[in-house]
C-alpha positions in Angstrom: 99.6 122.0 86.6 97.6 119.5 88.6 94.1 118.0 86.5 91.1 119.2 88.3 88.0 117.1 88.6 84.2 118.3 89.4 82.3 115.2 90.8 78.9 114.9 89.3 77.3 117.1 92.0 79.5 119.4 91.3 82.4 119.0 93.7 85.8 120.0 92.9 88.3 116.6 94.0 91.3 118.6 95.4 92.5 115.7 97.8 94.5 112.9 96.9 95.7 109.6 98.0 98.3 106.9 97.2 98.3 103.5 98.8 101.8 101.6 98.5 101.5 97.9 98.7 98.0 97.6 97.6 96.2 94.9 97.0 92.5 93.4 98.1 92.0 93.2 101.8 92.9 97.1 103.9 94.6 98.7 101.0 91.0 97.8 99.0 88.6 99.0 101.7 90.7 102.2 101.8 90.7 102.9 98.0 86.8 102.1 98.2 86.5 104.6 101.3 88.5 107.2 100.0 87.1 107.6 96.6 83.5 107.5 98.1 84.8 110.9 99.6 85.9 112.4 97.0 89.4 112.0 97.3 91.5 110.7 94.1 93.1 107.5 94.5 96.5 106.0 93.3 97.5 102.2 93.8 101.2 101.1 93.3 102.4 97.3 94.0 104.7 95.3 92.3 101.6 92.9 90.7 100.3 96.0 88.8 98.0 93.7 87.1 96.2 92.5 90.4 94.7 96.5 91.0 92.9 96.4 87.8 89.2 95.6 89.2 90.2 97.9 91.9 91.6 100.7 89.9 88.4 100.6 87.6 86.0 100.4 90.8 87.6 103.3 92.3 88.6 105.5 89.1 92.5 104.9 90.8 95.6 105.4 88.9 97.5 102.3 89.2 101.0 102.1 89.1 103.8 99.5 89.2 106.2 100.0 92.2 108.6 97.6 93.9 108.8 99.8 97.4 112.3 98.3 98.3 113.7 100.3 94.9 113.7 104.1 95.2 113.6 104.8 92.0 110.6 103.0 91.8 109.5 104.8 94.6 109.9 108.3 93.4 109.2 107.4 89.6 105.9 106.5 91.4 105.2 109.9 93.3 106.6 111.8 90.2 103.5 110.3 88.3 101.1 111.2 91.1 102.4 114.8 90.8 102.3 115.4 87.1 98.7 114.0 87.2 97.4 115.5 89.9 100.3 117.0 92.3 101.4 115.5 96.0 99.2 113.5 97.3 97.4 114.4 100.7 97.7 111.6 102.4 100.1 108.5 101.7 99.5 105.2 103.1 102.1 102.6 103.2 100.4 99.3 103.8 103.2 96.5 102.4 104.3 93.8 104.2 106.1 90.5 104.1 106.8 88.0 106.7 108.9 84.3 106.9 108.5 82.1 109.9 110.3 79.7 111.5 112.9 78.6 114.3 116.0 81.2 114.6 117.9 78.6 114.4 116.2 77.4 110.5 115.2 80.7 109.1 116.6 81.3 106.0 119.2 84.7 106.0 118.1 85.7 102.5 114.0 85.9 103.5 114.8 87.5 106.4 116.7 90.4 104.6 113.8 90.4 102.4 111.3 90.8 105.5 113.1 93.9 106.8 113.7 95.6 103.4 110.1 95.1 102.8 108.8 96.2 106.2 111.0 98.6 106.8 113.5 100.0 104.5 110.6 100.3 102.1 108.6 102.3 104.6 111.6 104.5 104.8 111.7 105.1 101.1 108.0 105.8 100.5 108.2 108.0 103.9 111.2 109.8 102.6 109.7 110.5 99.3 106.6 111.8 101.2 108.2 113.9 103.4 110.1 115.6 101.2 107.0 117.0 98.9 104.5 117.2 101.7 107.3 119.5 103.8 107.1 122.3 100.5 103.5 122.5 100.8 103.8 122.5 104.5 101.3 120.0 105.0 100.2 116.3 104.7 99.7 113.0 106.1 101.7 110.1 106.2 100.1 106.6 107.6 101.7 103.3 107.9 100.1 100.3 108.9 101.5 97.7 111.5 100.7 94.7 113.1 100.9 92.9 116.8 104.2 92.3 116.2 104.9 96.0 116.0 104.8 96.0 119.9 105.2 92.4 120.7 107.4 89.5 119.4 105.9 86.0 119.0 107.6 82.6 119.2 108.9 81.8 115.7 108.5 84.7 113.9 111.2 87.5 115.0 111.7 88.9 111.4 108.7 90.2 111.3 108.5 91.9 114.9 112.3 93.6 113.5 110.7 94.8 110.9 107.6 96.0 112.6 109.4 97.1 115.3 111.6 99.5 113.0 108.8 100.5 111.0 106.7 101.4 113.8 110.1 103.2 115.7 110.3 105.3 111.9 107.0 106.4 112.3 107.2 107.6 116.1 110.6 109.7 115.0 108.8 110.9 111.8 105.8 112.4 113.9 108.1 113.8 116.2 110.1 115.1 113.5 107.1 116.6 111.0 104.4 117.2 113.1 105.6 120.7 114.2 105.8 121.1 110.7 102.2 120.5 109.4 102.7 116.8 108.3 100.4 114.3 109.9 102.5 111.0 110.5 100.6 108.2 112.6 101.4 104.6 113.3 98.4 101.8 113.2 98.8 98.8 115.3 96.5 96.2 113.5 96.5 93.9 116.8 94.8 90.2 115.0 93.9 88.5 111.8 92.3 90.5 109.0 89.0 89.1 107.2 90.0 88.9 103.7 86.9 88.2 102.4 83.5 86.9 103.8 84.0 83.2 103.3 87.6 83.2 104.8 87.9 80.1 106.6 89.9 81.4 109.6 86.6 83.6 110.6 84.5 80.1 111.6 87.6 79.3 113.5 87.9 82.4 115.4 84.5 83.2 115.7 81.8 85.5 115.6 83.9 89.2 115.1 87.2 87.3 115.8 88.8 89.0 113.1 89.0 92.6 112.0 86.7 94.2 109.0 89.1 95.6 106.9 86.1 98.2 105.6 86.1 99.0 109.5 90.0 99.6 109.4 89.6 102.0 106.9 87.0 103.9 108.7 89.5 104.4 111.4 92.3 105.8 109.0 89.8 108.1 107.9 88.9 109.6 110.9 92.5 109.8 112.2 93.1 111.8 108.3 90.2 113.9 109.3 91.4 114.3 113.0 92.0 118.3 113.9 96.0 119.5 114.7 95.4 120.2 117.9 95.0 116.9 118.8 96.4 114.6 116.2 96.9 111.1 117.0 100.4 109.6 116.1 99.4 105.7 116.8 96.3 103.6 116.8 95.8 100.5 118.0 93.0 98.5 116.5 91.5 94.4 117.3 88.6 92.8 117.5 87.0 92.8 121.7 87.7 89.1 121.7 91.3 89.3 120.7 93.2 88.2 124.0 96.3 91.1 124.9 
């Protein structure tokens, strides 16, 4: 039987969340967000020992995953469930990129690129769908980038993985919607501030970058958004960010 918690005003927690690929920029904003709501948080990544600030800020159960494995994967959601059953909502924010010529660009990282990007998706998605679908409801979120919808100079691992993680996500809400599941795509469209003093924010200037606390707010709302009109993708950047 799922643990129940009563918050100190005497609200029973009954929503859960776990964040695959966490770590201290979005995945950190959301863990903050989400447990200031109420909702119980888990945190898997394969650096279990990077979370532990996190974990003790947010009250999260943190848990060592390599995405790319999926026995890692449902080991993960099996310790979700016996501690508090499926998770709500599922948030798979891990990524990986190489750059460099096509011509240069090492075979080995770009296999790594697309098992991170995608195939990993695909896994946590899976596992996701498969728990979510007995309860008959659920939401599923993965987080993208520019290169989900365009590919730069230089860097085509990463749009082939972003591509096929954001064409997973359009066939998974096509797929789950009718069926009470929540799936929805976010285009992060520019740089993420990592942390106040990051440098690339004087070079980009004033709200060049996106607030990672201001991402979050968005993946909340879209959580919070109504069936009748659910939202399968967001794009998000900052006004200044050039299309």
């Amino acid at each position: 039987m799922a643990q129940r918690l009563v918050a100190a005003d005497g609200r029973t927690l009954s929503e859960t969340t776990l964040i695959v690929g966490a770590g201290s920029g979005l995945s950190a904003s959301l863990a903050r967000l989400l447990s200031q709501q109420g909702m119980r948080v888990a945190l898997a990544a394969r650096d279990v020992a990077k979370l532990g600030a996190l974990a003790q800020e947010t009250a999260a159960l943190a848990l060592r995953c390599d995405a790319t494995d999926a026995a890692q994967v449902d080991a993960a959601f099996a310790a979700v469930e016996k501690k508090w059953g499926v998770p709500d909502l599922v948030v798979y924010n891990a990524s990986y990129r190489v750059r460099g010529p096509i011509t240069e660009v090492e075979a080995k990282e770009v296999e790594r690129t697309l098992a991170i990007s995608a195939f990993a998706g695909f896994l946590v998605g899976q596992a996701a769908a498969r728990r979510m679908l007995a309860r008959g409801s659920g939401a599923i979120f993965f987080t993208g980038a520019s290169a989900s919808v365009k590919g730069y100079a230089s860097s085509a691992p990463f749009a082939m993985g972003k591509f096929a993680l954001r064409g997973l996500a359009q066939s998974m809400a096509r797929e789950l919607a009718p069926k009470g599941i929540h799936v929805a795509h976010f285009v992060i469209d520019g740089g993420i501030r990592q942390a106040p003093e990051d440098p690339r924010a004087n070079e980009r200037g004033e709200d060049g970058m996106l607030l990672p606390d201001e991402i979050a707010r968005n993946y909340l709302h879209v959580y919070r958004q109504h069936r009748s009109a659910w939202t399968w993708e967001l794009e998000l950047r900052p006004w200044v960010e050039r299309f």
